[in-house]
C-alpha positions in Angstrom: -20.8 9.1 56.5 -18.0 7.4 58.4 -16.3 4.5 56.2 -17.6 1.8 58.7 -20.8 2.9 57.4 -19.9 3.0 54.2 -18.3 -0.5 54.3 -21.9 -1.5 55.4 -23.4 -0.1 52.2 -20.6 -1.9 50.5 -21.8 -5.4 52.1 -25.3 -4.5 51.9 -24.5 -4.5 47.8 -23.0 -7.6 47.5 -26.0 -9.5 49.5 -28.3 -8.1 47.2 -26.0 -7.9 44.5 -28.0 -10.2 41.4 -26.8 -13.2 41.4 -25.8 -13.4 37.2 -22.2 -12.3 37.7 -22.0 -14.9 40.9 -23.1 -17.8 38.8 -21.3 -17.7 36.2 -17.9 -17.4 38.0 -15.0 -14.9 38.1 -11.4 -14.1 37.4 -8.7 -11.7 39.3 -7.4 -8.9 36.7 -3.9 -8.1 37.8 -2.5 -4.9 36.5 0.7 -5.4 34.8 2.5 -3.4 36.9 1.0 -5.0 39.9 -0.5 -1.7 41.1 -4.0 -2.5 41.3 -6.2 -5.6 40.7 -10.4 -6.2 40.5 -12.5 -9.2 39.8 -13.8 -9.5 36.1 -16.8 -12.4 35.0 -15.2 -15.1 33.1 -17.2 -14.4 30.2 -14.5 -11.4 29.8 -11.3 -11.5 28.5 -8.0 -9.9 28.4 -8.4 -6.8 26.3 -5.1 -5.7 24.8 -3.7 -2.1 23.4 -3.6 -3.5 19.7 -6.9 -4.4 18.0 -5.2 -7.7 16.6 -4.9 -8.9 20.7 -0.8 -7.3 20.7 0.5 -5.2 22.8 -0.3 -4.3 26.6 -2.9 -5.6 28.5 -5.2 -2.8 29.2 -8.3 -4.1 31.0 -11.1 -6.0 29.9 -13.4 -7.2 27.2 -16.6 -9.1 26.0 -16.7 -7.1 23.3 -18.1 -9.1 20.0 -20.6 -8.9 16.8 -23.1 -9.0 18.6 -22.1 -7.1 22.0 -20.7 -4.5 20.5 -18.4 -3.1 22.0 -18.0 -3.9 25.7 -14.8 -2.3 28.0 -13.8 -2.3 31.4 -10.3 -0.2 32.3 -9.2 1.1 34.8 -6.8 4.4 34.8 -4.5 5.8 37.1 -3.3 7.4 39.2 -2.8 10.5 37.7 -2.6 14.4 38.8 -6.3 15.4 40.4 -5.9 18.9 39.5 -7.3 21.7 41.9 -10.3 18.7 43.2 -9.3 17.6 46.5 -11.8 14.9 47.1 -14.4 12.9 45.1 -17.5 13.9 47.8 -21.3 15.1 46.7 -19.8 18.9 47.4 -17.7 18.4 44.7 -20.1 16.1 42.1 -20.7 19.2 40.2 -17.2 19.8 39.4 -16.1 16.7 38.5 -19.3 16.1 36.4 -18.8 19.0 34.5 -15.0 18.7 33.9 -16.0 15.0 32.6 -18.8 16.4 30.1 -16.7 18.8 29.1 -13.9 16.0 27.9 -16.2 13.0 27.3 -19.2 15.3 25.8 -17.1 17.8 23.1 -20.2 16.8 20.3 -24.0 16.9 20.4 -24.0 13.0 20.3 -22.7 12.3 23.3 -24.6 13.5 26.1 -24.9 13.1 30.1 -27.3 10.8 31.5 -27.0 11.0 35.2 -24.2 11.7 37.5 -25.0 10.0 41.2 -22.1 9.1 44.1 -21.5 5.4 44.7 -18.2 3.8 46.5 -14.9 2.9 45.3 -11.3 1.9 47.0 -13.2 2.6 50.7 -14.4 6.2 49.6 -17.0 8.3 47.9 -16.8 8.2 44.2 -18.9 9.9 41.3 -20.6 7.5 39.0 -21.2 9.2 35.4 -22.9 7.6 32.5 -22.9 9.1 29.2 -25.3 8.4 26.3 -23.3 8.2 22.7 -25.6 8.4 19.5 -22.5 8.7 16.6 -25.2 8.2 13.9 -28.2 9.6 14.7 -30.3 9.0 12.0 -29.0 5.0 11.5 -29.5 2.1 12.9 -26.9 1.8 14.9 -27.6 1.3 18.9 -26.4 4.2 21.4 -23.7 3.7 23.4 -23.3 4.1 27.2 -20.0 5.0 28.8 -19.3 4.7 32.2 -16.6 6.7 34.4 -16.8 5.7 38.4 -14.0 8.6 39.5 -12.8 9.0 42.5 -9.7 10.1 44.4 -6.9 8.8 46.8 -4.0 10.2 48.8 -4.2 12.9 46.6 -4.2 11.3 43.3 -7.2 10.4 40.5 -8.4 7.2 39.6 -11.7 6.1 37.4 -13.0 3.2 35.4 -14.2 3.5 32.2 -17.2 1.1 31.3 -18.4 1.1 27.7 -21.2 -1.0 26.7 -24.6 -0.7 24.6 -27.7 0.8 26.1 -29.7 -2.4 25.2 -26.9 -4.6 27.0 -27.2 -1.9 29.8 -29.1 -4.2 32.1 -26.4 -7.1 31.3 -23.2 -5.8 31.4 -23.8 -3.1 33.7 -22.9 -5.8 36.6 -19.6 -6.3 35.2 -18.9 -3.1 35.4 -20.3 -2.5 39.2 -18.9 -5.8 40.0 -15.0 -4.0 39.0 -16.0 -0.8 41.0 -16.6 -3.3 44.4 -14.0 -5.3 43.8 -11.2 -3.4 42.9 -7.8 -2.8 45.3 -4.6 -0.4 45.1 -2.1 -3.3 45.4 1.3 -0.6 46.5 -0.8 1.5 48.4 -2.2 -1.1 50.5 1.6 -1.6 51.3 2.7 1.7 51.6 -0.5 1.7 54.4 1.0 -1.0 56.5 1.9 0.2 60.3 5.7 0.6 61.2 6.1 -3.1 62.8 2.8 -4.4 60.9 2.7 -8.7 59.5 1.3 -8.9 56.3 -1.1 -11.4 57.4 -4.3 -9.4 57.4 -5.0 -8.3 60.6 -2.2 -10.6 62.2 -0.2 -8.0 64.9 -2.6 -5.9 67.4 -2.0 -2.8 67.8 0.0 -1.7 69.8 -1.1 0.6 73.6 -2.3 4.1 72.1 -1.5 3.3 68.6 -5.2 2.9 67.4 -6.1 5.7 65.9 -9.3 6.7 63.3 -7.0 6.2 60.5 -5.4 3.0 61.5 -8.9 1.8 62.3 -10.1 2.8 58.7 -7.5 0.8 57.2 -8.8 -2.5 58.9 -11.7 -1.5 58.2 -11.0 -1.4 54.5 -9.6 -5.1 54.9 -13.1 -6.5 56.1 -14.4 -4.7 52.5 -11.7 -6.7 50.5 -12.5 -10.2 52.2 -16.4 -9.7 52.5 -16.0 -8.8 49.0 -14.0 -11.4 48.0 -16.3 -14.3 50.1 -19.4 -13.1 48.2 -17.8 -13.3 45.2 -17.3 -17.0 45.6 -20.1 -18.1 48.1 -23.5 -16.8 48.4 -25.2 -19.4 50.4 -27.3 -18.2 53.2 -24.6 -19.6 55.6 -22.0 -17.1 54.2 -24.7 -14.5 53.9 -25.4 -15.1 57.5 -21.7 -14.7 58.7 -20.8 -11.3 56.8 -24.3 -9.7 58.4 -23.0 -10.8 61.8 -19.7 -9.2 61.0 -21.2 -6.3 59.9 -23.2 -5.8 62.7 -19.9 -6.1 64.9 -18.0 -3.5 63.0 -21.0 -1.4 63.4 -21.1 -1.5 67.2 -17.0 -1.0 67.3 -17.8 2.2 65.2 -20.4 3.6 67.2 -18.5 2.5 70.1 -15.0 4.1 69.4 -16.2 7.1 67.9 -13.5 10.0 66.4 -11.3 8.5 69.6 -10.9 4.9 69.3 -8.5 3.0 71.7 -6.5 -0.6 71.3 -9.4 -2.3 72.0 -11.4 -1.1 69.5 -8.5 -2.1 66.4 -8.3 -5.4 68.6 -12.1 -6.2 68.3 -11.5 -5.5 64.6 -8.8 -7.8 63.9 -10.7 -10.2 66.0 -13.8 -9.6 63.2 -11.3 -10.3 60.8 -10.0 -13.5 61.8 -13.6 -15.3 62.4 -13.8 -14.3 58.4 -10.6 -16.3 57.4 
């Protein structure tokens, strides 16, 4: 699947997204060391290293008597090991190498291991059941890893809620997955010559390749991300189908050989969604 396809699925999401998180508003997370940031309902708050709400912000929480407990991080980069890429191929392997960390005792078991989409690529979402006390009546507990891997290194988010608050804080968690961004590599991405205005300087004759076209196409994610996260009226609904249907036909169009053109008609998409 090429990523302007997968950008589609990415849109296609957030139009049909539920419309609970939407309503009642979000925040930006920024990670301390400005690495990375996602979008987080403002029910949420900052959840910190130390119980007691000290130490370093870590992700965050909604966690409460009677949540439970309820955690959104997000970890890395770190060293991927011998897996090359997060991709249904590899599913198996990363499952199991999950399972075999997250599941060491019979109360914690795998529930279902599926592919979804995270930073622009393929990612394995995992959900784990945890029973601690079997025979009480305490609830099970559902963690969450969405893995997947970039430029060589590992990242995942961790989602911990209860089973019975599956169906409401399951959105927080899918709403960090869509939402979130590698703040350095985004500039470490830029183009010899490149604005920083989104989509600002054309490329230049022969300079457009399936790479460079990727990486605006990653920038329509972000902002169509970002507008549904603070409009959904049918107007704006209307306006990121168009768009999508116009990165479609530059996909299809420019093929494994795109030209200027093609990154022009992009950064033309761009600009009729600022």
């Amino acid at each position: 699947m090429s990523l302007f396809a997968r950008a589609g699925l990415l849109v296609a999401l957030a139009l049909t997204m539920p419309t609970a998180v939407a309503a009642q508003g979000t925040r930006a997370f920024d990670a301390p060391d400005g690495s990375y940031t996602f979008s987080y309902p403002q029910s949420f708050t900052l959840d910190h290293e130390f119980a007691d709400g000290t130490g370093d912000v870590t992700g965050v929480t909604a966690s409460s008597s009677t949540n439970g407990d309820v955690i959104v991080t997000f970890l890395g980069p770190r060293d991927a090991g011998d897996i090359k890429e997060a991709s249904e191929a590899t599913r198996p392997q990363i499952t199991d190498e999950f399972t075999k960390a997250i599941a060491r005792l019979p109360s914690t078991t795998l529930r279902s291991s599926t592919m979804t989409t995270m930073l622009g690529g393929p990612a394995v979402d995992m959900v784990f059941q945890n029973v601690r006390m079997p025979f009480s009546k305490e609830r099970p507990q559902l963690k969450r890893y969405v893995f997947t891997i970039v430029n060589g290194k590992a990242y995942n988010f961790e989602c911990i809620y209860r089973a019975d608050k599956a169906e409401q804080f399951a959105l927080a968690c899918d709403l960090a997955v869509s939402t979130v961004r590698l703040q350095d590599a985004a500039a470490k991405a830029k183009p010899a010559g490149a604005k920083d205005d989104v989509g600002a300087a054309p490329p230049t004759a022969g300079a457009c390749t399936k790479e460079e076209l990727n990486r605006r196409s990653m920038q329509v994610m972000e902002i169509t991300s970002n507008m549904m996260m603070k409009d959904q009226s049918p107007a704006t609904i209307e306006r990121l189908r168009k768009a999508h249907e116009a990165i479609r036909a530059v996909d299809e169009r420019a093929g494994q050989a795109p030209s200027a053109r093609d990154c022009g008609d992009i950064d033309a998409i761009i600009a009729t969604l600022k």
